[in-house]
Backbone as ProteinMPNN parsed JSONL, in Angstrom:
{"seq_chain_A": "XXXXXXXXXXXXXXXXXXXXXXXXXXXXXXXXXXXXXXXXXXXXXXXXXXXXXXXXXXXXXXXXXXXXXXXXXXXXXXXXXXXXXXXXXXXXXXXXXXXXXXXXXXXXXXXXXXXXXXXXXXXXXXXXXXXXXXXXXXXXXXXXXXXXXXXXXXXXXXXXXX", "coords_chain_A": {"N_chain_A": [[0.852, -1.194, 0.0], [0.487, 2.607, -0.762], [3.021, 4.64, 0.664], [1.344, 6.989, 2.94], [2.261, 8.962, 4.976], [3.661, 11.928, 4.638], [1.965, 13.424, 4.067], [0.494, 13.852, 6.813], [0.065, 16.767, 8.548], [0.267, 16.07, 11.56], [0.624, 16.458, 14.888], [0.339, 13.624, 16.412], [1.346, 10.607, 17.015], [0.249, 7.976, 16.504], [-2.112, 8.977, 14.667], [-0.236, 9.742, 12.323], [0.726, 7.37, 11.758], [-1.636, 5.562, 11.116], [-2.541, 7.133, 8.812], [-0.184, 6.095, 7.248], [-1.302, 3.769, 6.948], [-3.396, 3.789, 5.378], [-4.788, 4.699, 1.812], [-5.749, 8.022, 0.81], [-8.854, 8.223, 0.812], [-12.111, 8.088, 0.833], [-13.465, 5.917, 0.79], [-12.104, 4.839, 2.919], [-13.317, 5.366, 5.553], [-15.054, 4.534, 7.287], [-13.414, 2.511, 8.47], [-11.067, 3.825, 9.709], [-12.41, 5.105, 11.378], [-12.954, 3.34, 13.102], [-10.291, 2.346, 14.141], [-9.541, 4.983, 14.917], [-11.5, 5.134, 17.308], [-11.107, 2.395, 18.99], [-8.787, 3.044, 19.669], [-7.884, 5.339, 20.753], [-10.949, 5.59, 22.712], [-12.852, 7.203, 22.348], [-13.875, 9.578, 19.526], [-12.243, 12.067, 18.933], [-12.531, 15.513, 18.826], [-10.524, 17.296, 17.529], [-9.33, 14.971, 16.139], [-11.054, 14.311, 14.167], [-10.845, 16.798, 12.608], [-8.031, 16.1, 11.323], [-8.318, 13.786, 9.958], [-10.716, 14.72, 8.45], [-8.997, 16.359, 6.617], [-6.692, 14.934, 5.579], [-8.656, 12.832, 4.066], [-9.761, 14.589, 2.604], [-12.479, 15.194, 3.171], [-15.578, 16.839, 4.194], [-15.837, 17.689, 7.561], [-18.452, 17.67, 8.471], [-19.87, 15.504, 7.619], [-18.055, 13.795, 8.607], [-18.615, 13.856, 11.199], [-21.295, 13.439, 10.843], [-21.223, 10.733, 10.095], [-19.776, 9.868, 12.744], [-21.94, 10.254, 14.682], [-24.207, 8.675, 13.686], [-23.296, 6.433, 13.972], [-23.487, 3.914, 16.635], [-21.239, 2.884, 17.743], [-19.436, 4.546, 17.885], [-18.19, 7.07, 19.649], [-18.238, 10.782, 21.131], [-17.604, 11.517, 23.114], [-14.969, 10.818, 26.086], [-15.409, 7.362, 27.383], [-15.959, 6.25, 30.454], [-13.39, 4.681, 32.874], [-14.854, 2.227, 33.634], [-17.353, 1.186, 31.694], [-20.587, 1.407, 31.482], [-23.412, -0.752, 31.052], [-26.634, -0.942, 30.565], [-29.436, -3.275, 28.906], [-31.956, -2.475, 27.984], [-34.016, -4.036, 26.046], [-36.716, -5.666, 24.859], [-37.142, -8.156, 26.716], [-35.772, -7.629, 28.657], [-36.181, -5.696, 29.504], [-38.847, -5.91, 30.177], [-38.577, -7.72, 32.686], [-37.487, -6.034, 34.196], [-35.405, -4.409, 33.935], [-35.266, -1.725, 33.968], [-35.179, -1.069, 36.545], [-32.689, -1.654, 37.55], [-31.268, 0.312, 35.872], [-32.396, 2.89, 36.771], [-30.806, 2.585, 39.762], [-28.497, 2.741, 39.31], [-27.795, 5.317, 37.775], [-28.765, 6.867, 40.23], [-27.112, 6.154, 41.698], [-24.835, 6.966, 40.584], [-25.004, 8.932, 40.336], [-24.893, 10.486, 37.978], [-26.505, 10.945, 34.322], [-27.557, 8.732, 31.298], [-25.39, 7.958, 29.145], [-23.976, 9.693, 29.852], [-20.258, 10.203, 31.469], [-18.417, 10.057, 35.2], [-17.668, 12.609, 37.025], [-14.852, 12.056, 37.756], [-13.962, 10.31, 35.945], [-14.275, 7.618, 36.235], [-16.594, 5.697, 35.991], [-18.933, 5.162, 33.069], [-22.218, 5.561, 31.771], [-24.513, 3.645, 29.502], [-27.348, 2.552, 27.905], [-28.66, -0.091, 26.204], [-30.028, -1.582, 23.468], [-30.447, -4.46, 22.867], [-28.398, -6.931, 24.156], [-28.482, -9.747, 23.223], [-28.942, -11.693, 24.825], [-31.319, -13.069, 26.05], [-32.458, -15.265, 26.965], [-31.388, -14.507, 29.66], [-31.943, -12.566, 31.232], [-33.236, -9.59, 33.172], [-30.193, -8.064, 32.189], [-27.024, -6.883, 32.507], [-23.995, -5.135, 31.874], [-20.443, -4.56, 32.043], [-17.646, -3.322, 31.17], [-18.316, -5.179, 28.841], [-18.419, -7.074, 29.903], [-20.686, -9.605, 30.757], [-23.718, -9.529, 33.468], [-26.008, -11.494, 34.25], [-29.415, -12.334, 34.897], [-29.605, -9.91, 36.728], [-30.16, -8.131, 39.451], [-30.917, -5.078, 41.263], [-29.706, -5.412, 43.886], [-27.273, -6.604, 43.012], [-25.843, -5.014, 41.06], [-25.3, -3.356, 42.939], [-23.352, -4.526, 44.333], [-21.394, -5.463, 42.666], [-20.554, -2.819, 41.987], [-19.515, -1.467, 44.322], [-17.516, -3.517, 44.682], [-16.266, -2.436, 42.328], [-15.486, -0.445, 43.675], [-13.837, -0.804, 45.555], [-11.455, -1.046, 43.909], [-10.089, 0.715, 43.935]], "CA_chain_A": [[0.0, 0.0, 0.0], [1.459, 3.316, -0.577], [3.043, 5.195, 2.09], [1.085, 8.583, 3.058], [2.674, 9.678, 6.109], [3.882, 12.388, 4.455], [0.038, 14.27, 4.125], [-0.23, 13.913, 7.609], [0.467, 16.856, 9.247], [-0.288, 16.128, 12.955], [2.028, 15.657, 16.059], [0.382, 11.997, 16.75], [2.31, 9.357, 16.695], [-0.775, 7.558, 16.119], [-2.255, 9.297, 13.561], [0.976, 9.485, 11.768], [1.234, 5.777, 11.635], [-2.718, 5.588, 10.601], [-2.136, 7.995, 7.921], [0.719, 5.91, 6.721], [-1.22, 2.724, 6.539], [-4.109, 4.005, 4.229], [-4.792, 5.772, 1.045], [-6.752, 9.243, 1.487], [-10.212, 7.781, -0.088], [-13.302, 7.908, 1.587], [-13.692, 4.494, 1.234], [-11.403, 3.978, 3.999], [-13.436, 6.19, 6.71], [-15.786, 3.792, 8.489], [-12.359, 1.475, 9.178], [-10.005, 4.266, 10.359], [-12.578, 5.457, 12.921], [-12.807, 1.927, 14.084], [-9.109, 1.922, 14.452], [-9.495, 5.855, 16.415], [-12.007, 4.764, 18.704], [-10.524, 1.768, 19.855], [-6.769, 3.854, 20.331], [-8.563, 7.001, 22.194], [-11.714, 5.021, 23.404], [-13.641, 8.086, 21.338], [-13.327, 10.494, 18.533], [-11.698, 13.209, 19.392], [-12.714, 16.56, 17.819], [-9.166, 17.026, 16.614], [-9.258, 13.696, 15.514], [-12.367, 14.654, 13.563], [-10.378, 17.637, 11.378], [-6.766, 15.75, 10.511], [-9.002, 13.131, 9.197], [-11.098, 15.325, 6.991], [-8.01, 17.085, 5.676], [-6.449, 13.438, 5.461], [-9.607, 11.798, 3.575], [-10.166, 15.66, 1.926], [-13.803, 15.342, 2.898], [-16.365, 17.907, 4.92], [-15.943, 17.616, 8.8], [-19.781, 17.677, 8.694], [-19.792, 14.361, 6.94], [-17.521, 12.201, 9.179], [-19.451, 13.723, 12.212], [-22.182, 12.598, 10.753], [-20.942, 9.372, 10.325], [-19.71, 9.172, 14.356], [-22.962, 10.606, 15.11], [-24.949, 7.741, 13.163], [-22.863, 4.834, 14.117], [-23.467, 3.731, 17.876], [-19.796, 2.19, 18.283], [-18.416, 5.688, 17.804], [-18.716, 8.275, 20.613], [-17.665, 11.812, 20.78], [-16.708, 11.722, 24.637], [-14.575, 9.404, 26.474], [-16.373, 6.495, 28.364], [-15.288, 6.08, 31.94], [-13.203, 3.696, 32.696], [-15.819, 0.969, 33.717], [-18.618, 1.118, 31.1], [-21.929, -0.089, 32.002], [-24.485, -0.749, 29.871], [-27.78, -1.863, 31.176], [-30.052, -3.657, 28.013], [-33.458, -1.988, 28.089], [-34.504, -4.824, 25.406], [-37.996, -6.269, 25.483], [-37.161, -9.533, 27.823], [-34.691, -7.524, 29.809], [-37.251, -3.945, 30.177], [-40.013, -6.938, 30.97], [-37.981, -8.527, 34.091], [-37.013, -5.282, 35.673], [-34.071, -3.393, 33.875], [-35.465, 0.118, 34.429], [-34.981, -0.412, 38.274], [-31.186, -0.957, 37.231], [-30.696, 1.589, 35.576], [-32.309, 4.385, 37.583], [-30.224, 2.564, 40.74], [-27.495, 2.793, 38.452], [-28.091, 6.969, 38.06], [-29.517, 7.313, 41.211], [-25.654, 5.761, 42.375], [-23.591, 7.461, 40.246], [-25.345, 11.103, 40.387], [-24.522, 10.892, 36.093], [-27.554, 10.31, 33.453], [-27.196, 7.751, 30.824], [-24.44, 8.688, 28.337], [-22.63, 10.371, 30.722], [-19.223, 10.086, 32.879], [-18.305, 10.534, 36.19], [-16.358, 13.918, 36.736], [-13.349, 11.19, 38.106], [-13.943, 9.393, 34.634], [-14.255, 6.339, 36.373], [-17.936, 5.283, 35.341], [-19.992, 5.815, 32.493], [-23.512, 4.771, 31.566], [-24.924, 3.553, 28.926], [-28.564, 1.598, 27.571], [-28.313, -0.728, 24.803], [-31.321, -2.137, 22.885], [-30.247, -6.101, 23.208], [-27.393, -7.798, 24.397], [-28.23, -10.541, 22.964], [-28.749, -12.385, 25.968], [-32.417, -12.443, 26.446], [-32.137, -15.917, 28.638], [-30.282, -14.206, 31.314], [-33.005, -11.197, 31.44], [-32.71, -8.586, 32.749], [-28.751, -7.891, 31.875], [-26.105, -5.471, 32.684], [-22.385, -5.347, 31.592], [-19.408, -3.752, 32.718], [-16.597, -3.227, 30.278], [-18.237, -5.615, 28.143], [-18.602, -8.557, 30.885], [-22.58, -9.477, 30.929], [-24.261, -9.946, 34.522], [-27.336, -11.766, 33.622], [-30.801, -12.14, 36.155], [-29.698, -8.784, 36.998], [-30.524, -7.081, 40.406], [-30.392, -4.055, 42.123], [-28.628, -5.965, 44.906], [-26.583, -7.476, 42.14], [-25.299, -4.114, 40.792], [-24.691, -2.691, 44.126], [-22.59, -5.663, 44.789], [-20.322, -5.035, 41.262], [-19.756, -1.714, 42.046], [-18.508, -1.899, 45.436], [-16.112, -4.439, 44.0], [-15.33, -1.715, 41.464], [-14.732, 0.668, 44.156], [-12.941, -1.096, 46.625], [-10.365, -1.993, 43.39], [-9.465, 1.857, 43.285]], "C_chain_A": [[0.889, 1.246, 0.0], [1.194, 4.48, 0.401], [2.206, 6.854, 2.317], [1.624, 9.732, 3.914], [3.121, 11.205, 5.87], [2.473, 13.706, 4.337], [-0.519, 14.51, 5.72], [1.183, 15.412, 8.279], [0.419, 17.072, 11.115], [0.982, 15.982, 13.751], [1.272, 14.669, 16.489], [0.649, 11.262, 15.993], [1.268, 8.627, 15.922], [-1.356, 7.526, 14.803], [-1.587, 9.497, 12.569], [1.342, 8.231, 11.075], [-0.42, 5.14, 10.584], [-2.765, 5.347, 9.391], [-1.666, 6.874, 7.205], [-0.381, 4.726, 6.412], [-2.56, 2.551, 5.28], [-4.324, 4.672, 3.147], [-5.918, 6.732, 1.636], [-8.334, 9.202, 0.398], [-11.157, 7.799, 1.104], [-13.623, 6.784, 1.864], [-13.042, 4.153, 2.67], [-11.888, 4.78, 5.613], [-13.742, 5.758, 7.831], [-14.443, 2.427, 9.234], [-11.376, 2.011, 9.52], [-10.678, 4.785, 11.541], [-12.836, 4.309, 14.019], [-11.525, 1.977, 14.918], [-8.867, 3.767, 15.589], [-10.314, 5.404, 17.501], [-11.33, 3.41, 19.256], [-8.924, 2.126, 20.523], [-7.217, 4.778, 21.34], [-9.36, 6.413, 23.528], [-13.16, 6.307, 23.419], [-12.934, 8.35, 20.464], [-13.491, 11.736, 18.774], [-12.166, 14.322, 18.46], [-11.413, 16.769, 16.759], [-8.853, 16.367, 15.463], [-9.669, 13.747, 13.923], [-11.487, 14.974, 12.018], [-9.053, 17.22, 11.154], [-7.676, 14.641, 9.967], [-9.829, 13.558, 7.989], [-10.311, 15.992, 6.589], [-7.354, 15.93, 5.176], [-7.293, 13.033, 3.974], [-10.293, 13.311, 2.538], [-11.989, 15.791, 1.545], [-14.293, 16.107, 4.328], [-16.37, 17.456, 6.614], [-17.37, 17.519, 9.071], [-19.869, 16.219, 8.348], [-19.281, 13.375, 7.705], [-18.304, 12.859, 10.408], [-20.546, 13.143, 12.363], [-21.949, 11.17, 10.602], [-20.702, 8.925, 12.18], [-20.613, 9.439, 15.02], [-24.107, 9.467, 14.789], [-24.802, 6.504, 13.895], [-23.024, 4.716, 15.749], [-22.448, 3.344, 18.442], [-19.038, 3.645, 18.282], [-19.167, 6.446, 19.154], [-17.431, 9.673, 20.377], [-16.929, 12.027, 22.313], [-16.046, 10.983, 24.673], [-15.217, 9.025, 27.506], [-15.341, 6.7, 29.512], [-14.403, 4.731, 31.751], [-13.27, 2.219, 33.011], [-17.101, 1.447, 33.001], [-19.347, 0.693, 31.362], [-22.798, 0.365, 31.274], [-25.643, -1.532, 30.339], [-28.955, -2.074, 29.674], [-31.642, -3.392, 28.614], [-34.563, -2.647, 26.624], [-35.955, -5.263, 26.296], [-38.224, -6.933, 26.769], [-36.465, -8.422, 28.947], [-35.826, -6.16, 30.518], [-38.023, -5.049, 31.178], [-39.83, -7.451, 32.426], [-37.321, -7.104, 34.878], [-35.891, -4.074, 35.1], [-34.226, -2.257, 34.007], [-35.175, 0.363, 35.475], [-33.516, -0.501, 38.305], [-30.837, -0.509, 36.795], [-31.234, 3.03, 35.833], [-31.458, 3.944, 38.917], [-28.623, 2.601, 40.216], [-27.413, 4.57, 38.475], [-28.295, 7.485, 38.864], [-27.769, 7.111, 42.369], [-24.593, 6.529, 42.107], [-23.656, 8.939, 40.19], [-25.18, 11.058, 38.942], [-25.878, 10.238, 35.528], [-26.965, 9.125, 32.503], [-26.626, 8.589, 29.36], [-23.84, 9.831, 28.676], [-21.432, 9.992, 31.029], [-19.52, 11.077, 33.976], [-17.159, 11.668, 35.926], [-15.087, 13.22, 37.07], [-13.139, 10.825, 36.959], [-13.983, 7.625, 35.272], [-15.426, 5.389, 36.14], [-18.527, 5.849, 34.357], [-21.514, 4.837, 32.269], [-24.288, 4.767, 29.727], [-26.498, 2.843, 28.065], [-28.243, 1.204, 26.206], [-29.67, -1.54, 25.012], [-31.363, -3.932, 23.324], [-28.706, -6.399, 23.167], [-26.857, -9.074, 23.73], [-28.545, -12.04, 24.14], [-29.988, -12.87, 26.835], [-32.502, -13.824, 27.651], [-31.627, -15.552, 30.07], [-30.906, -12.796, 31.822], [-33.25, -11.367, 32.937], [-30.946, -8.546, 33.402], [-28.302, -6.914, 32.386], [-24.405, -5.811, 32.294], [-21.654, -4.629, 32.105], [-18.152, -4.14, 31.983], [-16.811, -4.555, 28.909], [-18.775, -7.602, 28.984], [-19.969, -8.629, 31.277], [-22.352, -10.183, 32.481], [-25.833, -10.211, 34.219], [-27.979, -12.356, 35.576], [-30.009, -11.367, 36.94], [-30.205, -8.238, 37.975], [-30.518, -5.953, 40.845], [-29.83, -4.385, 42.775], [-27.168, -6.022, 44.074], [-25.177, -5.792, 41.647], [-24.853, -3.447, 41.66], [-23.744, -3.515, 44.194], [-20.991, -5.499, 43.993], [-19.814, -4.03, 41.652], [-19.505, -1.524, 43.414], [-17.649, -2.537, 45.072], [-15.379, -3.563, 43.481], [-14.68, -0.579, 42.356], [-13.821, 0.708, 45.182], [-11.454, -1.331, 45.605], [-9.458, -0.435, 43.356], [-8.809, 2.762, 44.862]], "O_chain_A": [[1.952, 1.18, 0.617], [0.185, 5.048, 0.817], [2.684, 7.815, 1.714], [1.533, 10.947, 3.738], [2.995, 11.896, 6.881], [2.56, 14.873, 4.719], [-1.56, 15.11, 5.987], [2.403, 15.328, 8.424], [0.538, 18.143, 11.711], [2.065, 15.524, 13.386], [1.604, 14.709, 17.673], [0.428, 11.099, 14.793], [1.368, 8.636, 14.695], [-1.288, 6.609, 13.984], [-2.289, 9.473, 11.558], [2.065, 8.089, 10.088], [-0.316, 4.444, 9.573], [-2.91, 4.286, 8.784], [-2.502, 6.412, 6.429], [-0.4, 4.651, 5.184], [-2.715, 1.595, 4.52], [-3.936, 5.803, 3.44], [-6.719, 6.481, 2.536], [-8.688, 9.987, -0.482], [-10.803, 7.502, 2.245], [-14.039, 6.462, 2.977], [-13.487, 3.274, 3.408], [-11.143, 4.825, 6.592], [-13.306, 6.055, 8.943], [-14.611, 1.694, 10.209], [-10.446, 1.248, 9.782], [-10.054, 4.981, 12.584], [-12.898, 4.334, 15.249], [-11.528, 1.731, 16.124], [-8.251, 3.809, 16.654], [-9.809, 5.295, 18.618], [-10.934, 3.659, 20.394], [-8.247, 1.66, 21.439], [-6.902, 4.866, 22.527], [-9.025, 6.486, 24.71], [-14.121, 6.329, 24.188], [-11.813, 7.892, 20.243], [-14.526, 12.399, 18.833], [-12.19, 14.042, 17.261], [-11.353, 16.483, 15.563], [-8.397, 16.709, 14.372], [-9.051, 13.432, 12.906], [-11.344, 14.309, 10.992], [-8.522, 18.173, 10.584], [-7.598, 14.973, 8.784], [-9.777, 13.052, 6.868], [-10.903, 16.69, 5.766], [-7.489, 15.922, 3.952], [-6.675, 12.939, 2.913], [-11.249, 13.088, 1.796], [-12.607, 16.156, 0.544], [-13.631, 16.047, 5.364], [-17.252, 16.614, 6.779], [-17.525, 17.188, 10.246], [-19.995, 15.667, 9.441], [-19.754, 12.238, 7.684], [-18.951, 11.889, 10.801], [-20.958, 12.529, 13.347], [-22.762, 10.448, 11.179], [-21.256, 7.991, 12.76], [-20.511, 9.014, 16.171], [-24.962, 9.336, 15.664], [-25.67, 5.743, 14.322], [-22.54, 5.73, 16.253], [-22.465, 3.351, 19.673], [-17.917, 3.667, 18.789], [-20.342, 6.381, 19.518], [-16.336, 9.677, 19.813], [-15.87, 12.622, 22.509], [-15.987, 10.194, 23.73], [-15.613, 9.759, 28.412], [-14.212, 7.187, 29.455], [-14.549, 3.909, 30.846], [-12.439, 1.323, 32.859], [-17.912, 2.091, 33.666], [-19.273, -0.509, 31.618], [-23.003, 1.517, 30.89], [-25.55, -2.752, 30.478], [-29.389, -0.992, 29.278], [-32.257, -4.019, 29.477], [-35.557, -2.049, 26.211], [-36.264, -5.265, 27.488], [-39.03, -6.63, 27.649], [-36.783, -8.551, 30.129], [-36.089, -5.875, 31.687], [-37.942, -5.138, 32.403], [-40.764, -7.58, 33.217], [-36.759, -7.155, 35.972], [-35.611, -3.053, 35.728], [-33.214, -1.583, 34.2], [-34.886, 1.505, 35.832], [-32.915, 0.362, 38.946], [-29.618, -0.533, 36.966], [-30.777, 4.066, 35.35], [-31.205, 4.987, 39.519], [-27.695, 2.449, 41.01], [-26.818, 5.007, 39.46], [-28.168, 8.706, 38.774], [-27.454, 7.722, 43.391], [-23.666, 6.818, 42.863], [-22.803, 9.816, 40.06], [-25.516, 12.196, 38.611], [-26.362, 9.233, 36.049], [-25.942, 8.56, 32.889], [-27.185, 9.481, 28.722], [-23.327, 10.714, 27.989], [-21.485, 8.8, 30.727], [-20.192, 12.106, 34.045], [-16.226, 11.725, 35.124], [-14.092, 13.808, 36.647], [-11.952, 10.944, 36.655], [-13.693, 6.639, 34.594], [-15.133, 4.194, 36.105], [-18.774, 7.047, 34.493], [-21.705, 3.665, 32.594], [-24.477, 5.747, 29.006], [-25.931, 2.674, 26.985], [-27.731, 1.878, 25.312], [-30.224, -1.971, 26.023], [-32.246, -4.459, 24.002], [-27.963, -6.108, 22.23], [-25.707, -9.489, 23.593], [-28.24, -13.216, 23.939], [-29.879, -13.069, 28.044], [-32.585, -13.633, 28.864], [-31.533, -16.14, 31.148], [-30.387, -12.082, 32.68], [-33.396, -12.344, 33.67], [-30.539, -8.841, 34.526], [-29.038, -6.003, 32.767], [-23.866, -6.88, 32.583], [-22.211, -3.804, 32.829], [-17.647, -5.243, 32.192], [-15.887, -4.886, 28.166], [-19.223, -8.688, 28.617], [-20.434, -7.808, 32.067], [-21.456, -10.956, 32.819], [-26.679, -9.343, 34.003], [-27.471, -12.592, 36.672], [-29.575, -11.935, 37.942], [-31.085, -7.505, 37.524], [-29.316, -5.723, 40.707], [-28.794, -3.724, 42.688], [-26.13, -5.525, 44.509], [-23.982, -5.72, 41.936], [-23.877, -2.768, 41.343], [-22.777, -2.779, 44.0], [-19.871, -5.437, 44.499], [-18.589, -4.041, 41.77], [-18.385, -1.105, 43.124], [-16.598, -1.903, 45.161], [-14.178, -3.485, 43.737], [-13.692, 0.079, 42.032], [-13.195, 1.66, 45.648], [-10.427, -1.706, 46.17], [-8.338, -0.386, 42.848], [-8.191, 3.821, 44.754]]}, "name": "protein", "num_of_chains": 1, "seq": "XXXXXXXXXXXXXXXXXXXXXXXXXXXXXXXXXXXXXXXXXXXXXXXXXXXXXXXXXXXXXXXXXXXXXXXXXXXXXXXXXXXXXXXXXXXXXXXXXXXXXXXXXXXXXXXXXXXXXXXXXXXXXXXXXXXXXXXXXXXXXXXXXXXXXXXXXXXXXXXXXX"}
């Protein structure tokens, strides 16, 4: 593939290296912000405009793209995500009471952080998981038949680890 590094001019290392490993086509947008959000853990505004000078397309355009896609975010998550599944099976068995004891714990709404950054919140449609209704995750790790006890329990764990 040929090298671009030279088009980029940013001071990250990162993006530098990015840069280098794709051509500047649009085609390649929805698989370099894969590759920023999992390096940052968002997309950075910054991020945003060496990419559309990069990919020589409208900063309106890839926002709208990290604005569309649900894997992209514009903040950074905390660093214990929780995601409580407000899916049919999981709403049906209870998940609304974990996730207002979830908000009601952390003082933050849903698609927030904590001002520490150490929690954020999130609701997701299905897990996937509807046997184990109602769900909750934490960095990705499902807690299925789901309590309020249950979630108090997790995060004490998480806060005794800090």
């Amino acid at each position: 593939m040929e090298n671009n590094k030279k088009e980029c001019n940013c001071k990250d290392r990162f993006l530098e290296d990015l840069f280098g490993k794709y051509l500047p086509i649009k085609d390649n947008l929805i698989q370099m912000l894969n590759e920023i959000q999992d390096h940052y853990g968002y997309v950075p505004m910054y991020v945003q405009k060496e990419l559309s000078e990069f990919l020589k397309m409208p900063m309106a355009e890839i926002y709208g793209v990290v604005t569309f896609y649900s894997r992209f975010t514009l903040e950074p998550k905390g660093k214990y995500s929780i995601s409580v599944c407000l899916g049919t099976a999981c709403y049906v068995k209870g998940a609304q009471k974990i996730m207002d004891r979830l908000v009601e714990r952390l003082k933050i709404n849903e698609g927030e952080t904590t001002a520490d950054g150490k929690y954020s919140i999130e609701a997701q449609r299905c897990v996937g998981a509807c046997g184990l209704a109602p769900v909750f995750t934490v960095n990705g790790k499902v807690y299925g038949k789901a309590t309020v006890k249950m979630l108090d329990q997790v995060l004490d764990e998480l806060d005794a680890q800090n």
